[in-house]
C-alpha positions in Angstrom: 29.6 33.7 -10.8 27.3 31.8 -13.2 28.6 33.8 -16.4 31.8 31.7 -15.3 29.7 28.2 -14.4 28.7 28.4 -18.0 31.5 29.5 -19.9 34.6 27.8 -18.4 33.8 24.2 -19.1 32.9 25.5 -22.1 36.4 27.1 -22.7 38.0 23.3 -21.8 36.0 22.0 -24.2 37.4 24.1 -26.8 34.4 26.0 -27.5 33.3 29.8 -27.3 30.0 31.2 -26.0 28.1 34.2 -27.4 27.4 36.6 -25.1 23.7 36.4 -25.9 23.6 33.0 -25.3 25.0 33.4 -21.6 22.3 36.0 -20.6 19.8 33.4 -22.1 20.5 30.5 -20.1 20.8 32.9 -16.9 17.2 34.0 -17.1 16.2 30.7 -18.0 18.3 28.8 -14.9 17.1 31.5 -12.5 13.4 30.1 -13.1 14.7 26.1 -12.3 14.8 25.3 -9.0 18.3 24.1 -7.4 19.5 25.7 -10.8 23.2 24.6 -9.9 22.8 20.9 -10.3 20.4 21.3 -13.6 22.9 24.2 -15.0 25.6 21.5 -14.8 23.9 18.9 -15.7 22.6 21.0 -19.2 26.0 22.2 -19.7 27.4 19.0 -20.0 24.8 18.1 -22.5 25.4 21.0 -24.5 29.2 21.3 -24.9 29.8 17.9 -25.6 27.5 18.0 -29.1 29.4 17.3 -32.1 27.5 19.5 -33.9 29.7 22.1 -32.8 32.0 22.3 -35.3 33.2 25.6 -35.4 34.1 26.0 -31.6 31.7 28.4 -31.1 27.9 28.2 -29.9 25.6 30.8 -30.3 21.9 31.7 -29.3 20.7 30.2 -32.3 22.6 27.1 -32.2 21.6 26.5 -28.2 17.6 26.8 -29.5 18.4 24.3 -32.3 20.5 21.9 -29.5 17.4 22.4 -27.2 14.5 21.7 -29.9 13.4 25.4 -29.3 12.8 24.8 -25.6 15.4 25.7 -23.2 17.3 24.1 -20.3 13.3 22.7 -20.2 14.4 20.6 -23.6 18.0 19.5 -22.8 16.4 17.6 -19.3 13.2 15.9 -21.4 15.5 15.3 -24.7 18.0 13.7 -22.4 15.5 11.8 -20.6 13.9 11.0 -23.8 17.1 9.4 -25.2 17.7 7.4 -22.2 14.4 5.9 -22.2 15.1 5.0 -26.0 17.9 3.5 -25.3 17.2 1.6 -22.2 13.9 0.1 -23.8 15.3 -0.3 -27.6 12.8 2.5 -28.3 9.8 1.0 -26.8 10.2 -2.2 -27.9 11.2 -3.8 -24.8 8.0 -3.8 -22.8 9.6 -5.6 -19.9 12.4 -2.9 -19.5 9.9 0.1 -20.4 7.7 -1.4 -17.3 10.8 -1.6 -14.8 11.7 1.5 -16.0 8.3 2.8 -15.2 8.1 0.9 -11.9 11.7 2.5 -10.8 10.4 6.0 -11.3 6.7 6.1 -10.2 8.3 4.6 -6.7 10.7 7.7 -6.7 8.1 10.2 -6.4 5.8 11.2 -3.5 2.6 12.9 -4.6 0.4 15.5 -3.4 -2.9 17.0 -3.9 -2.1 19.9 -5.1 -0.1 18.2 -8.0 3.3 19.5 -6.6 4.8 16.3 -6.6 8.4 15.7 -5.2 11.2 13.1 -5.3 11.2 10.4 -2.5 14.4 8.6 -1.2 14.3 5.0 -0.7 16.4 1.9 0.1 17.8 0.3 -3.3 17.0 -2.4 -1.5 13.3 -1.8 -0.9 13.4 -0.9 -4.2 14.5 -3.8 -5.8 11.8 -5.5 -3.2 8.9 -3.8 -4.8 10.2 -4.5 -8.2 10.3 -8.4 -7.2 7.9 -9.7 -9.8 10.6 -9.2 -12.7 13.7 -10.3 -12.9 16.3 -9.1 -10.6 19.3 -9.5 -13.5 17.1 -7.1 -15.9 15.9 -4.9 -13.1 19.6 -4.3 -12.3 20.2 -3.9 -16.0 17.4 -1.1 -16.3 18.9 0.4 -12.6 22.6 0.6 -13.5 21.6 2.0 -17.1 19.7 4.8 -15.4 23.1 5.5 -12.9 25.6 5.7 -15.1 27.4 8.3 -16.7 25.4 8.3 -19.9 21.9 8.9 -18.1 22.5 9.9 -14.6 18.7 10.2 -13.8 19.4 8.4 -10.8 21.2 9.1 -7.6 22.4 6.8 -5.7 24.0 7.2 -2.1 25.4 5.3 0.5 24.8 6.2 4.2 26.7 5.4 7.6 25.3 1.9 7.8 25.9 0.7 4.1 22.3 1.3 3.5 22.3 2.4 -0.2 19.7 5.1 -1.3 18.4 5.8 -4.3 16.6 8.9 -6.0 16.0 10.8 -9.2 18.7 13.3 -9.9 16.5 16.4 -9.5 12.6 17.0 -9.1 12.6 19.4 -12.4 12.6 16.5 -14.2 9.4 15.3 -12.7 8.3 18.6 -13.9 9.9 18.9 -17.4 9.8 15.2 -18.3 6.2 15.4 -20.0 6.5 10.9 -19.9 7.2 10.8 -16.4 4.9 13.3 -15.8 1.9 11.2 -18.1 3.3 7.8 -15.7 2.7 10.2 -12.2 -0.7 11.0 -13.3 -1.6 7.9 -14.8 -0.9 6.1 -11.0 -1.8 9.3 -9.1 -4.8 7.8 -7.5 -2.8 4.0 -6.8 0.0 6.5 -5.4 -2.1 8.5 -3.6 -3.9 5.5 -2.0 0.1 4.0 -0.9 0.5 7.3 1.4 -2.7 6.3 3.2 -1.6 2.9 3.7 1.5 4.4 4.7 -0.1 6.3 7.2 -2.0 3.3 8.6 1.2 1.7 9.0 2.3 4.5 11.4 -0.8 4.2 13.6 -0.2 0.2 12.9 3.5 0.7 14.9 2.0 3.0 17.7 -0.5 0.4 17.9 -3.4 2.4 17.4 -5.0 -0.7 15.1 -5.3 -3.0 11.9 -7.6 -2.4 8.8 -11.2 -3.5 9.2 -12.3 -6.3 6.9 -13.4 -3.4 4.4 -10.3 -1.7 4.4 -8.6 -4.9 4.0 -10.4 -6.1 1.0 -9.5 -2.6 -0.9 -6.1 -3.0 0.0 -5.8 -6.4 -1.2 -7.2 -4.8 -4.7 -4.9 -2.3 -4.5 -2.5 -4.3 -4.0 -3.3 -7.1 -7.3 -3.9 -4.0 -9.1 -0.6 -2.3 -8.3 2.3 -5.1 -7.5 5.0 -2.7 -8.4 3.9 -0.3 -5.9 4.2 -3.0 -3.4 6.8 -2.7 -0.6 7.9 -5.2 2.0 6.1 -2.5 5.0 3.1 -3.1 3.3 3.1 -6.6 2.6 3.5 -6.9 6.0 1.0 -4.6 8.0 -2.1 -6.5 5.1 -0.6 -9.8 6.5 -0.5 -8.4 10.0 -4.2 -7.2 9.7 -5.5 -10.3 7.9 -4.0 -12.2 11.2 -5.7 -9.9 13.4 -9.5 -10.7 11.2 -8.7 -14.2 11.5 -7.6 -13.9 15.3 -10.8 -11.8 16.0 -12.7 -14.2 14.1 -11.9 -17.6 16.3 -12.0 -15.3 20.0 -15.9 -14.2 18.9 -16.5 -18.2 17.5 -15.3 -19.3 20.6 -17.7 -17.1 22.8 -20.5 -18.0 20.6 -19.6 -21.5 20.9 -19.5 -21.6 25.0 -23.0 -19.2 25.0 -24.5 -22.0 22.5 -23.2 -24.4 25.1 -24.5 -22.7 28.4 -27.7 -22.1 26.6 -27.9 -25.4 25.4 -27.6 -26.7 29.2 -30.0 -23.9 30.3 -32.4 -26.1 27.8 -31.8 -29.5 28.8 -31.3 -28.6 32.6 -33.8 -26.3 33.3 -36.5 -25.3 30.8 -37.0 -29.1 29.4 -37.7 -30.1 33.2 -39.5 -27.1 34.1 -41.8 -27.7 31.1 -42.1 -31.4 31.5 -43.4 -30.7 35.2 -45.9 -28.0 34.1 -47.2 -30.7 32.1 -47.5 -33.4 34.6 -49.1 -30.9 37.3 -51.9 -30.3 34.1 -52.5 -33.9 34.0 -52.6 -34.1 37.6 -55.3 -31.4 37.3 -57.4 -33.6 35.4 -57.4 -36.8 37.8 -59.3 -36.1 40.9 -57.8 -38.5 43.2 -54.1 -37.1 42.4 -54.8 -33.6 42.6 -56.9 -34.2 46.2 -53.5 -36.0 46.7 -51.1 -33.3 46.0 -53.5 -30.4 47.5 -53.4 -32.7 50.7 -49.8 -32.6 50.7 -49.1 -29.2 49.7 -47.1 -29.7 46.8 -45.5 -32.0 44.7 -42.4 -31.6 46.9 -43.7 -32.5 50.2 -45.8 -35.8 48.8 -44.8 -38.8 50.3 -47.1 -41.3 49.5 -49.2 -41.7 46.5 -52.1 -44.4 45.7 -51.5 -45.5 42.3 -54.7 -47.9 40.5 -55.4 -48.4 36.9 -57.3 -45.0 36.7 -53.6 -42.8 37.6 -51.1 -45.2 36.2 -50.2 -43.7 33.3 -50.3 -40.3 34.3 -48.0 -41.3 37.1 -45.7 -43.5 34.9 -42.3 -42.0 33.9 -43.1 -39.2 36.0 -41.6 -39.9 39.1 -38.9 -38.1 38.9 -40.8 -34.6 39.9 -41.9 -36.4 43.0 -38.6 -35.1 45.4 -39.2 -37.5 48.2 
């Protein structure tokens, strides 16, 4: 039963629980979801205070332990004094941001502010966490698994592949700093699951971003580096390809138009309008345009009288006479 979850550690430890004290945690466990994991987790908080001198704990001395606040208190407190430690009590802004960056990658929000835990790839992880360095990040990472802090959960799988959690989503819900960090980065966060999504439509090839999309995501992305995974890195490079690709196939058709066009010109219009001029000037010399009438055409003319009068209408314009 839980009456015994509670009070046998207790009894190793040495120490005696009221009564009282066990019917309050119950009621306030029953409202924590996955209340197994937390109850242990706030039982080994509690038992092992050395403010327990006299072997017993009672109601009162729980509400003192917990700062008035419950199984609620002993998960923030605990957090709280983890975060102290890790960072030298905000001191060290370089831990305090990989600290931040480890958690806000953890979590997987929603709209309606029901945000859950996210499992990812220590690897990935460490990945996205690239522009610090990897000693420190490993520093902040193994402070947060160990025994003292276990706000982390770490997991191996089949292939080696090591995971990596927070311990439980109440602490996304009790932690009132990771909370303030969630909703500080909601929108940036919220932005990731759409790229995300784009990424899935990217691998059913349904698609790259447009050069809109990819100039948010690119500010996004210099915005948010610690949000950054290797997935996406990829599918902006993949799409910037594609732009560029794009780009050259539409220069190159616009380059061979221009160049059909461009023989169109010299080919067919120049001529054309060269001979429309020379049949105007014929127009205005008698003799040539009798000439020309005679022979039906410039085409069929095969013999022309040339004097002083046509010369220089006839000059460099023998070539639209076609015998």
């Amino acid at each position: 039963s839980i009456s015994e979850i509670i009070c046998k550690p207790a009894l190793k430890n040495g120490v005696d629980v009221e009564p009282e004290l066990v019917d309050l945690i119950i009621n306030q466990i029953i409202e924590v979801e996955g209340s197994l994991p937390i109850l242990q987790f706030s039982l080994q908080q509690i038992w092992t205070k050395e403010t327990i001198e006299d072997r017993r704990i009672t109601a009162t001395e729980f509400s003192k332990i917990t700062e008035g606040r419950g199984i609620a208190g002993i998960i923030e407190t605990h957090a709280e004094n983890v975060f102290t430690r890790i960072t030298s009590s905000g001191r060290d802004k370089e831990k305090e941001a990989i600290l931040k960056g480890i958690f806000i990658n953890l979590v997987e929000v929603n709209e309606n502010v029901n945000d859950v835990k996210r499992t990812i790839a220590k690897q990935e992880l460490f990945f996205i966490l690239k522009q610090f360095p990897n000693s420190t990040v490993n520093d902040v990472f193994e402070s947060l698994v160990s025994e003292n802090s276990r706000l982390l959960y770490v997991s191996k799988g089949i292939d080696e592949t090591i995971s990596v959690s927070i311990i439980h989503e109440e602490l996304l819900r009790k932690w009132e700093r990771l909370k303030g960090w969630i909703d500080d980065r909601r929108e940036a966060l919220q932005y990731k699951k759409r790229i995300t999504t784009a990424i899935r439509a990217y691998h059913r090839e349904e698609g790259y971003y447009d050069r809109r999309q990819l100039k948010r995501a690119y500010n996004w992305k210099a915005e948010n580096p610690d949000l950054v995974d290797a997935e996406i890195d990829l599918f902006i490079g993949a799409s910037q390809q594609q732009i560029k690709t794009n780009l050259l196939r539409y220069t190159g058709i616009s380059i061979s138009v221009a160049a059909l066009l461009l023989l169109v010109f010299f080919k067919v219009i120049i001529p054309y309008q060269e001979e429309r001029e020379f049949l105007a000037l014929i127009e205005g010399d008698i003799s040539l345009k009798q000439a020309v009438r005679r022979a039906g055409g410039l085409d069929s003319l095969r013999a022309l009288h040339v004097d002083d009068a046509n010369y220089d209408i006839v000059n460099g314009n023998l070539k639209h006479f076609k015998n």
